[in-house]
PDB file with SEQRES, HELIX, SHEET and CRYST1 records, atoms N, CA, C and O in Angstrom:
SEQRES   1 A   43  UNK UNK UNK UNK UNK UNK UNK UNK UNK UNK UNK UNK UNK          
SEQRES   2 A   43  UNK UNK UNK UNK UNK UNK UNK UNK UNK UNK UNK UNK UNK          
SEQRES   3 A   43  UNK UNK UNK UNK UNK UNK UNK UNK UNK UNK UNK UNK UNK          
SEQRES   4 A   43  UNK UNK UNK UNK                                              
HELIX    1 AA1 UNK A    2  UNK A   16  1                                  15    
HELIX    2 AA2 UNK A   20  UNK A   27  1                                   8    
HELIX    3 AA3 UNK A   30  UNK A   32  5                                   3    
HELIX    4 AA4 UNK A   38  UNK A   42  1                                   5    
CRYST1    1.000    1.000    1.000  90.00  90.00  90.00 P 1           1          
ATOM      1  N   UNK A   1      76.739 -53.423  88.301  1.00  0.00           N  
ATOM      2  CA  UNK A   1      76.834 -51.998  87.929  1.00  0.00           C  
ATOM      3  C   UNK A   1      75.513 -51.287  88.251  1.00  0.00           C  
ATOM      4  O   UNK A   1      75.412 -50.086  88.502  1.00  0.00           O  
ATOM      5  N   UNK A   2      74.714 -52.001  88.221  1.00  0.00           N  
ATOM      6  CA  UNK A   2      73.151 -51.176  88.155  1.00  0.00           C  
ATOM      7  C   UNK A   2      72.709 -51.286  89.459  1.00  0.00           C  
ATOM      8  O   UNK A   2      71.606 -50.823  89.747  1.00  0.00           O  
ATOM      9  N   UNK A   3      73.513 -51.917  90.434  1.00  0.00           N  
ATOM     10  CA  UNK A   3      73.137 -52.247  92.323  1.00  0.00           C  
ATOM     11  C   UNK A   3      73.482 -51.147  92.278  1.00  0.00           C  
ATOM     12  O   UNK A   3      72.616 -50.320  92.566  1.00  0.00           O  
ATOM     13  N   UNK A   4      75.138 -50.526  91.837  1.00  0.00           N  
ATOM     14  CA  UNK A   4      75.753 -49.676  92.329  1.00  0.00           C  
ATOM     15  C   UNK A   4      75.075 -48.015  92.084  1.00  0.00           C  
ATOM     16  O   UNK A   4      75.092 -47.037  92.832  1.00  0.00           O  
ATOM     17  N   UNK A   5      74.555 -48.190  90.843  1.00  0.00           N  
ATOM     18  CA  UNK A   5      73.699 -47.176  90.472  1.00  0.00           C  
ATOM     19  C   UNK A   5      72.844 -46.701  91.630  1.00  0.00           C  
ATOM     20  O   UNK A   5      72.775 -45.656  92.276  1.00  0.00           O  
ATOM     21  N   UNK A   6      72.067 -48.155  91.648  1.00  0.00           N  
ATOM     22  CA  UNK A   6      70.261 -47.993  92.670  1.00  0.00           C  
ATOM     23  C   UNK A   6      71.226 -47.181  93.954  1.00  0.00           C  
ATOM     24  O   UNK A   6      70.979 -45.996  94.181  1.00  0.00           O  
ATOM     25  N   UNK A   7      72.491 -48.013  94.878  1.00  0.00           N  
ATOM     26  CA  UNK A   7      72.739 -47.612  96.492  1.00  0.00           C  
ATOM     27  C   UNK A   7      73.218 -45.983  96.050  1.00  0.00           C  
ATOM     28  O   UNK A   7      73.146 -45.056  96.857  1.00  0.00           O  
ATOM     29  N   UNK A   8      73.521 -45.881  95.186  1.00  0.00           N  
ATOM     30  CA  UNK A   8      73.969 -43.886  95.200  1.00  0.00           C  
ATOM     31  C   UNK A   8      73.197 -43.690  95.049  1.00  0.00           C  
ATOM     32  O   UNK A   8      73.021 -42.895  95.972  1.00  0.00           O  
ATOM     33  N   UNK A   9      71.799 -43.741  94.254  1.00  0.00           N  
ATOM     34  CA  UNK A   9      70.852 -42.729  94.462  1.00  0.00           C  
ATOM     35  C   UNK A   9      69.719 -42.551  95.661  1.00  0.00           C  
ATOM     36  O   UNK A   9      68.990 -41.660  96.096  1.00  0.00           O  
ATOM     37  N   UNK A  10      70.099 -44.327  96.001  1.00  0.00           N  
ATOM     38  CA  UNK A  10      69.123 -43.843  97.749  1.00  0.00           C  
ATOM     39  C   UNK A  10      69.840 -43.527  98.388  1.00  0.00           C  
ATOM     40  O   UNK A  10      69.302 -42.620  99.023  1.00  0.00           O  
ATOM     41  N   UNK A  11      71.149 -43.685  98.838  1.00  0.00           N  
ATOM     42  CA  UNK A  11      72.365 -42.334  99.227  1.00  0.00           C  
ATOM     43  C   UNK A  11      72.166 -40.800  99.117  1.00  0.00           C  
ATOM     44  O   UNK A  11      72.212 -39.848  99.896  1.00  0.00           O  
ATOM     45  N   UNK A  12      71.952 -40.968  97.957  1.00  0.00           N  
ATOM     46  CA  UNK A  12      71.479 -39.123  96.994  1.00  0.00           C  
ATOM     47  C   UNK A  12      70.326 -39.184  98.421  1.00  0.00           C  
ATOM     48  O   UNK A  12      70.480 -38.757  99.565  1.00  0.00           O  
ATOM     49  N   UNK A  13      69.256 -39.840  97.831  1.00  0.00           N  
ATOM     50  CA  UNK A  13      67.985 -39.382  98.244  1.00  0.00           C  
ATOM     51  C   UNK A  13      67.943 -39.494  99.712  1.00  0.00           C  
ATOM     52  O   UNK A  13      66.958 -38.880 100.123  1.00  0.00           O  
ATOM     53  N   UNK A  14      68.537 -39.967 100.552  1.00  0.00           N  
ATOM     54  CA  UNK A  14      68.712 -39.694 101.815  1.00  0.00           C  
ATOM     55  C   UNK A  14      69.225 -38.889 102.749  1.00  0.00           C  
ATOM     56  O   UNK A  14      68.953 -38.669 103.929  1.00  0.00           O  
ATOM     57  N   UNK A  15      70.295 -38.355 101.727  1.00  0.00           N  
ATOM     58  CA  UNK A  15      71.019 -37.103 102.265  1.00  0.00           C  
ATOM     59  C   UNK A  15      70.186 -35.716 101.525  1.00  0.00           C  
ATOM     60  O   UNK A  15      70.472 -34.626 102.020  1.00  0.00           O  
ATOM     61  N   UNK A  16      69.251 -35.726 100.453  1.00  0.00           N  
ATOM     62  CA  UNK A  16      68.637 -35.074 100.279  1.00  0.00           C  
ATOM     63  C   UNK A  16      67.595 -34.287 101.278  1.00  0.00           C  
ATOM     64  O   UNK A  16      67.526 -33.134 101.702  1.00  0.00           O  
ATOM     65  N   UNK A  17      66.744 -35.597 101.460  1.00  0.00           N  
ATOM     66  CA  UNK A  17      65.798 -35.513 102.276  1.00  0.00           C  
ATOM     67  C   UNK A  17      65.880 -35.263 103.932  1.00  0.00           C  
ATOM     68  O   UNK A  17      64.908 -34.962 104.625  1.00  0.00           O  
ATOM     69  N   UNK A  18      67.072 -35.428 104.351  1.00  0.00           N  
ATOM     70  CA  UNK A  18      67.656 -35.364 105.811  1.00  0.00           C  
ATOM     71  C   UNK A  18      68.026 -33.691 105.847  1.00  0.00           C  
ATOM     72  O   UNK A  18      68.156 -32.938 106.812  1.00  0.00           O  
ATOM     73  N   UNK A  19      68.114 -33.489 104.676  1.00  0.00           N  
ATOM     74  CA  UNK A  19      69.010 -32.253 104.637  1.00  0.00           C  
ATOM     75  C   UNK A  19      67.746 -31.023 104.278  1.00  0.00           C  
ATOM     76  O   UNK A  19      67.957 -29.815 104.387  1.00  0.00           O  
ATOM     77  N   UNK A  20      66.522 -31.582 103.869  1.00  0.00           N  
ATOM     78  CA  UNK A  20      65.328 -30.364 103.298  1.00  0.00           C  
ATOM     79  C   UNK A  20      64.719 -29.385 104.789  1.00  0.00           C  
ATOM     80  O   UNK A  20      64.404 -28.208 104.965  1.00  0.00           O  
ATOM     81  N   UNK A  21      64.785 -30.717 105.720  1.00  0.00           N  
ATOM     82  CA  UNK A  21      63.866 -30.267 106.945  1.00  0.00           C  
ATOM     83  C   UNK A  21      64.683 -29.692 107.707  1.00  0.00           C  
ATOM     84  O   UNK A  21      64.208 -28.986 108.596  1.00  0.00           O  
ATOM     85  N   UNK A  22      65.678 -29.780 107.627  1.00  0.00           N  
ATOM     86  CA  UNK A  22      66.916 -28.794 108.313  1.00  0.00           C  
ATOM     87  C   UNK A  22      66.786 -27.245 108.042  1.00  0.00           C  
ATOM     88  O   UNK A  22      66.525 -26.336 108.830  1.00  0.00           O  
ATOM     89  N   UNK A  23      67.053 -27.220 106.665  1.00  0.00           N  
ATOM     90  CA  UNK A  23      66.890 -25.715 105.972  1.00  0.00           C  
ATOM     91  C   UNK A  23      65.185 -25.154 106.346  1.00  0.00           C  
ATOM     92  O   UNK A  23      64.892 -24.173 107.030  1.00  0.00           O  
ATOM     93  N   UNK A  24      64.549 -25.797 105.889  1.00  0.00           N  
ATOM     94  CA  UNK A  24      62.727 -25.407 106.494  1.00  0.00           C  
ATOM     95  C   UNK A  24      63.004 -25.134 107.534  1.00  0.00           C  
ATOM     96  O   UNK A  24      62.992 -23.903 107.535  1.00  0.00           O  
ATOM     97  N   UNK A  25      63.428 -25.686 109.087  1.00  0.00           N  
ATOM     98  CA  UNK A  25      63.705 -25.778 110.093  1.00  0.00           C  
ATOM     99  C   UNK A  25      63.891 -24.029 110.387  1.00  0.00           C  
ATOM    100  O   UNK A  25      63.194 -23.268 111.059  1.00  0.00           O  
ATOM    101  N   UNK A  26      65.025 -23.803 109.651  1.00  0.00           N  
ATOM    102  CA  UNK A  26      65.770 -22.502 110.232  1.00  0.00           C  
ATOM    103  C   UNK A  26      64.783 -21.429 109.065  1.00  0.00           C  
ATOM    104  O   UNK A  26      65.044 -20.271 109.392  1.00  0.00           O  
ATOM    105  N   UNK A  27      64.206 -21.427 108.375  1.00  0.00           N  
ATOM    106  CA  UNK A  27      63.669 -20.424 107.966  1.00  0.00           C  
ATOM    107  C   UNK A  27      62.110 -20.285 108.060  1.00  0.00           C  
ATOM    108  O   UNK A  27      61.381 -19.405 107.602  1.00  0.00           O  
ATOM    109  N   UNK A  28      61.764 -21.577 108.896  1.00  0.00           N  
ATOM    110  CA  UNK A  28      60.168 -21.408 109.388  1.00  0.00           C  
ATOM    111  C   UNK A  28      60.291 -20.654 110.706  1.00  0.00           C  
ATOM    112  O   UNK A  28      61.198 -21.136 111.385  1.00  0.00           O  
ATOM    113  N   UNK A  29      59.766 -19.778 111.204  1.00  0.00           N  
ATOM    114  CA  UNK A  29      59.489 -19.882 112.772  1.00  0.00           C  
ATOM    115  C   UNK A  29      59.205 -20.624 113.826  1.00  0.00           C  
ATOM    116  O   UNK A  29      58.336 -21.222 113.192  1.00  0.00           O  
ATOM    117  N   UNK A  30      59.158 -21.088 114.789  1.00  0.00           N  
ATOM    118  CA  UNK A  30      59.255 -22.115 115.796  1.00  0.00           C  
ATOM    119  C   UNK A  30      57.656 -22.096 115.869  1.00  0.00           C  
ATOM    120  O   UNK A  30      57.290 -23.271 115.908  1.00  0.00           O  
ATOM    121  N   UNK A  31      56.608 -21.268 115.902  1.00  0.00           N  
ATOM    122  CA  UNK A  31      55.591 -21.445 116.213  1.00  0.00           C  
ATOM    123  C   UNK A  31      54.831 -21.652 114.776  1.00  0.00           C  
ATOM    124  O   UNK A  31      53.706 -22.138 114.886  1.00  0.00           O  
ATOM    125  N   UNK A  32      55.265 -21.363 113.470  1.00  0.00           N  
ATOM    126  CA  UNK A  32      54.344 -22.102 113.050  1.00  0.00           C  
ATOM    127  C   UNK A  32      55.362 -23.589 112.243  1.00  0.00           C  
ATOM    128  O   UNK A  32      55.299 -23.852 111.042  1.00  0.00           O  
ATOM    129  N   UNK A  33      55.858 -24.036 112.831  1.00  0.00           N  
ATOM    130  CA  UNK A  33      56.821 -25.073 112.823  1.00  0.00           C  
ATOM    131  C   UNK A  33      56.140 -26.281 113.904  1.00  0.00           C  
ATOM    132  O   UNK A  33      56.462 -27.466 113.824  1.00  0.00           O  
ATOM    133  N   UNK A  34      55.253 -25.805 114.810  1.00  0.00           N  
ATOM    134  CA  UNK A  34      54.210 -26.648 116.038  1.00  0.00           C  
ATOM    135  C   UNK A  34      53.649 -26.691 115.433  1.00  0.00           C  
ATOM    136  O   UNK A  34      53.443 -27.898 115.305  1.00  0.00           O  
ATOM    137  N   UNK A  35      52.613 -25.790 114.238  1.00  0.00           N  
ATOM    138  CA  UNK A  35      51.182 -26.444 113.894  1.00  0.00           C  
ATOM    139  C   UNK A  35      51.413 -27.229 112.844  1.00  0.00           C  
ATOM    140  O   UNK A  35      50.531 -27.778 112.184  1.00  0.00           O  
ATOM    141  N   UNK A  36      52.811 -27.324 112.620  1.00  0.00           N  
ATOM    142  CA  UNK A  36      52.939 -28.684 111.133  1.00  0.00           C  
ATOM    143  C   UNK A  36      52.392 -30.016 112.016  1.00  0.00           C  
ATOM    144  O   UNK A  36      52.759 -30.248 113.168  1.00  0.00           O  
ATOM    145  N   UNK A  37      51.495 -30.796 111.293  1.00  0.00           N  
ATOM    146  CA  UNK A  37      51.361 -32.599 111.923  1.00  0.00           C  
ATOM    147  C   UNK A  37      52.369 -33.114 111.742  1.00  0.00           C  
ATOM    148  O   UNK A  37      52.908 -32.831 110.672  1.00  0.00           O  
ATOM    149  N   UNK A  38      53.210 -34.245 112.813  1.00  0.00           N  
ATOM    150  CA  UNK A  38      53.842 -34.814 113.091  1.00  0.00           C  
ATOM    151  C   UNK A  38      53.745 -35.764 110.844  1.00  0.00           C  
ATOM    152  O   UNK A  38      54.727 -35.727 110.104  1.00  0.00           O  
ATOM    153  N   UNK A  39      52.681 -36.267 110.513  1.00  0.00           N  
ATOM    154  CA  UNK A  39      52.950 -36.728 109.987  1.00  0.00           C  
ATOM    155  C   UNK A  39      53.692 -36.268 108.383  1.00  0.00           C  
ATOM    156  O   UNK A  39      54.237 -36.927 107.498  1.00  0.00           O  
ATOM    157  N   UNK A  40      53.450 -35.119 108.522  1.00  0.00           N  
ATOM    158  CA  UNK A  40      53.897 -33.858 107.012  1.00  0.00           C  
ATOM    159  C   UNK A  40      55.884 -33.970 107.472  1.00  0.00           C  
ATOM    160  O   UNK A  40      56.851 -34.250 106.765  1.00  0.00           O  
ATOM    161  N   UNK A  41      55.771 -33.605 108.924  1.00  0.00           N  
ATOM    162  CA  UNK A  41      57.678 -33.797 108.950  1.00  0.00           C  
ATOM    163  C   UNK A  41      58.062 -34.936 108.641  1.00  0.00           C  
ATOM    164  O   UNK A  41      59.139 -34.945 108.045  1.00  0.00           O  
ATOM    165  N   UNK A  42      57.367 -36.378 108.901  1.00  0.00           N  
ATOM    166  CA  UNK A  42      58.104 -37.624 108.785  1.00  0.00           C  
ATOM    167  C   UNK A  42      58.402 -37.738 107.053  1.00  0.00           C  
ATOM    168  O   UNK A  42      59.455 -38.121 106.544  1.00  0.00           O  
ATOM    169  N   UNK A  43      57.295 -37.339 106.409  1.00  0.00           N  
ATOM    170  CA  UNK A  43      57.366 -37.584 105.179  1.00  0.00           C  
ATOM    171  C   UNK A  43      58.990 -36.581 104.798  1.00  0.00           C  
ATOM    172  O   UNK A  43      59.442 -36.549 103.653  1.00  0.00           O  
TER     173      UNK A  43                                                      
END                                                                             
């Protein structure tokens, strides 16, 4: 019961997080969307 718990919430948290930089995406501008570091998007 408590596996099943942990895989939905890194489920949750994956579709969360896949889904933040999308929305940023479309409401940043493209140019200051270049001066983000590669490593601030991975996170």
């Amino acid at each position: 019961m408590l596996q099943l718990l942990i895989i939905g919430y890194v489920i949750y948290e994956i579709i969360r997080l896949s889904n933040l930089p999308d929305a940023g995406g479309y409401a940043i501008p493209q140019q200051s969307q270049q001066s983000i570091p590669p490593e601030k998007k991975a996170k």
